[in-house]
Structure formats: structure tokens, C-alpha cells
C-alpha positions as a Markdown table, in Angstrom:
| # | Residue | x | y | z |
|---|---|---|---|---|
| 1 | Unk | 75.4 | 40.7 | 57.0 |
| 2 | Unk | 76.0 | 43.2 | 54.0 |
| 3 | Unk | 71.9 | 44.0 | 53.8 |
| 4 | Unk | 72.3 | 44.4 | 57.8 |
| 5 | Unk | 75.1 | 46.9 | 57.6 |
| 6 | Unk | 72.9 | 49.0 | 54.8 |
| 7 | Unk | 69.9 | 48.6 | 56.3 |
| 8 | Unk | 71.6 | 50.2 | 59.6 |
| 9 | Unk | 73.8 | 52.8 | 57.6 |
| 10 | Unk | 70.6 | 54.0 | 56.1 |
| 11 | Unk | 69.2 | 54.1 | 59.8 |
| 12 | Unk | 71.3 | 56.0 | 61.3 |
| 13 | Unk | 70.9 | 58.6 | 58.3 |
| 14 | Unk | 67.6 | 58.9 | 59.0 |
| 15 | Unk | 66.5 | 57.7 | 55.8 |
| 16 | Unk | 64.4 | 54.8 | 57.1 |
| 17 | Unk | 63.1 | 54.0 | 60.7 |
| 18 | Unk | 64.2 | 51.1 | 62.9 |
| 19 | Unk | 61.8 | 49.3 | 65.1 |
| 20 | Unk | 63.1 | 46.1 | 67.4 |
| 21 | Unk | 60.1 | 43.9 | 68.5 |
| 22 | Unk | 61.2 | 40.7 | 70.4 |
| 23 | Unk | 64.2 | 39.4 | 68.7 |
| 24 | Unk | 63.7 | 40.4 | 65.3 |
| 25 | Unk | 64.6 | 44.2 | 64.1 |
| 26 | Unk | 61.7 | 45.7 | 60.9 |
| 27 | Unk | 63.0 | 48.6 | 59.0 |
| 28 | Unk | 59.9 | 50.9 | 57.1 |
| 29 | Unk | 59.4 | 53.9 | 55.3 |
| 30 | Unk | 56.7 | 55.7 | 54.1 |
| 31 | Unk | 56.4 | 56.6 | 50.6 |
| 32 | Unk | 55.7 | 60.2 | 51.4 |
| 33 | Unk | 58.3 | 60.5 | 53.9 |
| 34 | Unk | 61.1 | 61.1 | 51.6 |
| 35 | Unk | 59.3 | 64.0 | 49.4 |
| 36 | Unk | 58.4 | 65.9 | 52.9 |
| 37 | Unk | 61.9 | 65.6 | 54.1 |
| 38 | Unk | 63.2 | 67.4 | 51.0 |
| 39 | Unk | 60.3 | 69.5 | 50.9 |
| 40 | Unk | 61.5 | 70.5 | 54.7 |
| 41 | Unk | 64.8 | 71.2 | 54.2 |
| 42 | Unk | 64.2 | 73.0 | 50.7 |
| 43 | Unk | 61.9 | 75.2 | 52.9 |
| 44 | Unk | 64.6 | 75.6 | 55.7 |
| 45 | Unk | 67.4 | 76.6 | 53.3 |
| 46 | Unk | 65.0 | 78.8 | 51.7 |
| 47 | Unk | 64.0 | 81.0 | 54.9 |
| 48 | Unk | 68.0 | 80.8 | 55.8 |
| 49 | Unk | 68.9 | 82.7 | 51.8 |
| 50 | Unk | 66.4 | 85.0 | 52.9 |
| 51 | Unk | 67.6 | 86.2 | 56.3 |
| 52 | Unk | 71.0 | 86.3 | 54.7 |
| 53 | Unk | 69.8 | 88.4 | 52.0 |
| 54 | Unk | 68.3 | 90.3 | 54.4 |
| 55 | Unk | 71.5 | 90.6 | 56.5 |
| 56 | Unk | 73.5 | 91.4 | 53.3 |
| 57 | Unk | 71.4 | 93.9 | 52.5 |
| 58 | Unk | 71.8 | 95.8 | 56.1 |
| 59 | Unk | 75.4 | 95.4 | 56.0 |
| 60 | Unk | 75.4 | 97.1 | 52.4 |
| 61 | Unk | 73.9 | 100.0 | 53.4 |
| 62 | Unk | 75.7 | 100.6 | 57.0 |
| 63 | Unk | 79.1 | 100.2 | 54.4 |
| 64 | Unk | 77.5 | 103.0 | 52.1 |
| 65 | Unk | 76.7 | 105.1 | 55.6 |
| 66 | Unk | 79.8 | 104.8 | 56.4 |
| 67 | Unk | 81.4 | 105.0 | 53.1 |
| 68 | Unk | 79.8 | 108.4 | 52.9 |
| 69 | Unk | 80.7 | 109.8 | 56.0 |
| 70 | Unk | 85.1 | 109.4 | 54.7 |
| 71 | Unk | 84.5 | 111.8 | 52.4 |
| 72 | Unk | 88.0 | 114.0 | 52.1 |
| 73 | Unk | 87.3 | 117.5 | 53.7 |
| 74 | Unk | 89.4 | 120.7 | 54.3 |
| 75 | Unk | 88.2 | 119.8 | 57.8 |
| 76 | Unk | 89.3 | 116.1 | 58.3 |
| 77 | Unk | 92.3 | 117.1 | 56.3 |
| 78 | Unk | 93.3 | 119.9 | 58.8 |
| 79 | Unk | 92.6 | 117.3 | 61.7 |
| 80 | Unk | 94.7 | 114.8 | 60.2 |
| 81 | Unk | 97.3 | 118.0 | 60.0 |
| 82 | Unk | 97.0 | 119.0 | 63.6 |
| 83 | Unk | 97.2 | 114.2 | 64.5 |
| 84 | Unk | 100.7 | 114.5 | 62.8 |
| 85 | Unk | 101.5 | 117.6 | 64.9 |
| 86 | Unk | 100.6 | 116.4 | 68.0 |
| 87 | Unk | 102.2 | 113.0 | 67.4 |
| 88 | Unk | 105.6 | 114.5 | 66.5 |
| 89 | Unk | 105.4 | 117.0 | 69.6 |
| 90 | Unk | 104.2 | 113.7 | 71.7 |
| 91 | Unk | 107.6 | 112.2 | 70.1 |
| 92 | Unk | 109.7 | 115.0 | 70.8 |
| 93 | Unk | 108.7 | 115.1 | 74.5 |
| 94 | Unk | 109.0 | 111.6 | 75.7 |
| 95 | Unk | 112.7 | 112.1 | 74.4 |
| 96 | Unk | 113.3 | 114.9 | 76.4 |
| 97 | Unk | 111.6 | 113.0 | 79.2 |
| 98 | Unk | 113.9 | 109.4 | 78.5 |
| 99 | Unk | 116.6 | 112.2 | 79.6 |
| 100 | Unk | 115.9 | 112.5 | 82.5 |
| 101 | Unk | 114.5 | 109.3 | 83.7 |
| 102 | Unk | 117.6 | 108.9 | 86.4 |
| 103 | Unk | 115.9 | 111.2 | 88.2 |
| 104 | Unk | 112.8 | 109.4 | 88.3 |
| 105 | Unk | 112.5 | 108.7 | 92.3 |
| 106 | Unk | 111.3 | 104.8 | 91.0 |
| 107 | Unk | 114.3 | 104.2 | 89.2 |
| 108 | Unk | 116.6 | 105.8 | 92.3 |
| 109 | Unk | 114.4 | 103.2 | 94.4 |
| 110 | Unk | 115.1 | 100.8 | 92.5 |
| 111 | Unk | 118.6 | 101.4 | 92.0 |
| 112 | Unk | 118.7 | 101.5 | 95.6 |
| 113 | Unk | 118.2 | 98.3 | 96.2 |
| 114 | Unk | 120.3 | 96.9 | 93.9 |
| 115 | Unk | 123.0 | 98.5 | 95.2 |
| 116 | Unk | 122.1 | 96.9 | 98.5 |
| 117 | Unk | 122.1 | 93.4 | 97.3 |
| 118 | Unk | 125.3 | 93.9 | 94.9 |
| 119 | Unk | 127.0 | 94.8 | 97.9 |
| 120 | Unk | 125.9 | 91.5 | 99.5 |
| 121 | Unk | 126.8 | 89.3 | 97.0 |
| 122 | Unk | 130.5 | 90.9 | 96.4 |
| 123 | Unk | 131.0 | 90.3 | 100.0 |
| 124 | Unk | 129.7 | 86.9 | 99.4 |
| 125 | Unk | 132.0 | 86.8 | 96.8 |
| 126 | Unk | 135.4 | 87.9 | 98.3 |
| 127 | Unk | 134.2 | 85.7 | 101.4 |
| 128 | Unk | 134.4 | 82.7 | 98.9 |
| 129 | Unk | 137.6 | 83.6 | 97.6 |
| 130 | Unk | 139.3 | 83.9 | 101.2 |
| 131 | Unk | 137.6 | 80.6 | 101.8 |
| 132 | Unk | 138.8 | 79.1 | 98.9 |
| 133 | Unk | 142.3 | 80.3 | 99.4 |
| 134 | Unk | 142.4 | 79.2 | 102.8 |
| 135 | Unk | 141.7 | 75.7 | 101.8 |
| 136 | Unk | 144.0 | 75.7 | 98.7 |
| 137 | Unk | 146.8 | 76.7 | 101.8 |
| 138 | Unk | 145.3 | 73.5 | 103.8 |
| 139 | Unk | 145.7 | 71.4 | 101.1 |
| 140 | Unk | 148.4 | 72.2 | 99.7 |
| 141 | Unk | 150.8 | 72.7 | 102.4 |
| 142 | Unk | 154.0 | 73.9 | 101.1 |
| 143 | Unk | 153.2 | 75.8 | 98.3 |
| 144 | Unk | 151.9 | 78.6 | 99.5 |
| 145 | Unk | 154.0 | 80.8 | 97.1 |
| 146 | Unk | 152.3 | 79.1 | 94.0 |
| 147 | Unk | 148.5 | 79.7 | 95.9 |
| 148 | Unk | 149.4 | 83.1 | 96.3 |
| 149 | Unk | 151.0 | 83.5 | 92.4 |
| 150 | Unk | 147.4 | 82.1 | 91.0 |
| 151 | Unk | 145.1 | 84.3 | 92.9 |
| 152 | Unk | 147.6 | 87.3 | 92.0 |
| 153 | Unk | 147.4 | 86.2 | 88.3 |
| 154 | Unk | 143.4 | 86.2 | 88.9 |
| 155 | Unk | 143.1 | 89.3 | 89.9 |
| 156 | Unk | 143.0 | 88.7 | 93.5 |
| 157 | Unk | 145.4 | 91.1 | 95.6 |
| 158 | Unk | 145.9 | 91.3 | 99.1 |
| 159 | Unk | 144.2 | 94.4 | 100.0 |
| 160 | Unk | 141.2 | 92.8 | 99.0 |
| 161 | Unk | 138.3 | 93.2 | 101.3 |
| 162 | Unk | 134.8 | 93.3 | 102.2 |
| 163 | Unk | 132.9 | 96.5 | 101.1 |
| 164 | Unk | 131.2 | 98.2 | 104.2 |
């Protein structure tokens, strides 16, 4: 089994070839066949260094190009000058701008609706409260007094009520 296994390892790897005739399996190689697969892939890696050198080359001289085109200048270093310029007036206006972004008709939109559906759920809220309180009373008959001291120590008062 051992000579089986290697003889099918080496298969696989392409190193020999595998034939199966009938029931019995032959394994060959040619003599040759070895030196013309190194021969191959010595030639492949070869034409692979090549291109890459090539490619190395290219991407040497677009670096230099570019390299070449930095250069400091009393014109890039006036640009640069009139960048910071511009950036600190961008600055300066977008504060004065977060100023007045209340006024922004989005935001009052916005705000708009909120205020609609805070409404909502206080009155949702104080509803709950009344319901509560009403079932604390049913409950608890008797001892109204102490319902009525826990909602006051709550923060619940009488005149509490619905916004309209």
C-alpha cells in the first residue's frame, strides 16, 4: 500500500502519468519529460522577471515624472498660501452659519413635527396617569387620602390636564 500511496502522490503532482487498463493501474514517465518540464517553467519564470522588469521600469520613471513636477515654487507656495486662506475663511463661515441654523425652514419642519407628536404622547401620558389613579381609587377603596398623597409626592397635581 505504501508504493500505491507514492506512486499516486507523485500522480497527482504531475510528476509521472497514470493509465488504468482493465483492472490493473501502469504508472510511466519518459526520461525527457522531467528536463522539458523544468526547461518550461525556467522559460515561464523567465518571460514573467522580464515583464516585471519591464513594469518596474515604467513605474520608475512615472515616480521621477512625477517627482519632478513637486518641485517647491514661489507659485505652488503662494497657492498653498491662498488653500490655507480659503480654508480658514470656509471655517469662519460655517460658524457663522451653525448660528443661525434655527432658522433653517428644515429644522423649523422638523421641529414641527416633533412638537406635534410630543404633544401626543404627554396627553398619552397624563391619560395614563388618570387611568392609573382611577384604578389605584378602585382598588383601594378607602384610602383615597393616601392615593392622592402619592401622586402629590410624584409630581402629580390636580390641575393637571391635557395639553390642547
Amino acid at each position: 500500500m505504501v508504493v500505491k500511496d507514492l506512486l499516486q502522490g507523485m500522480a497527482d503532482d504531475d510528476m509521472i502519468h497514470a493509465e488504468k487498463v482493465g483492472v490493473s493501474t501502469y504508472y510511466w514517465m519518459f526520461p525527457s519529460e522531467a528536463g522539458v518540464k523544468i526547461t518550461n517553467t525556467v522559460a515561464a519564470l523567465e518571460a514573467d522577471l522580464k515583464r516585471l522588469e519591464a513594469e518596474k521600469m515604467k513605474l520608475d520613471c512615472e515616480i521621477a515624472t512625477k517627482q519632478a513636477l513637486l518641485f517647491e515654487s514661489d507659485e505652488r507656495e503662494g497657492l498653498l498660501k491662498s488653500l490655507a486662506k480659503a480654508q480658514e475663511e470656509t471655517g469662519e463661515l460655517e460658524q457663522r452659519m451653525a448660528k443661525f441654523a434655527d432658522c433653517d425652514p428644515d429644522v423649523f419642519r422638523e421641529m414641527t413635527k416633533g412638537v406635534a407628536q410630543s404633544k401626543e404622547s404627554a396627553n398619552r401620558w397624563v391619560d395614563n396617569i388618570w387611568a392609573l389613579e382611577g384604578w389605584m381609587r378602585k382598588k383601594f377603596q378607602g384610602r383615597e387620602q393616601d392615593i392622592k398623597q402619592f401622586f402629590k409626592s410624584k409630581g402629580v397635581t390636580e390641575d393637571l390636564d391635557n395639553i390642547p
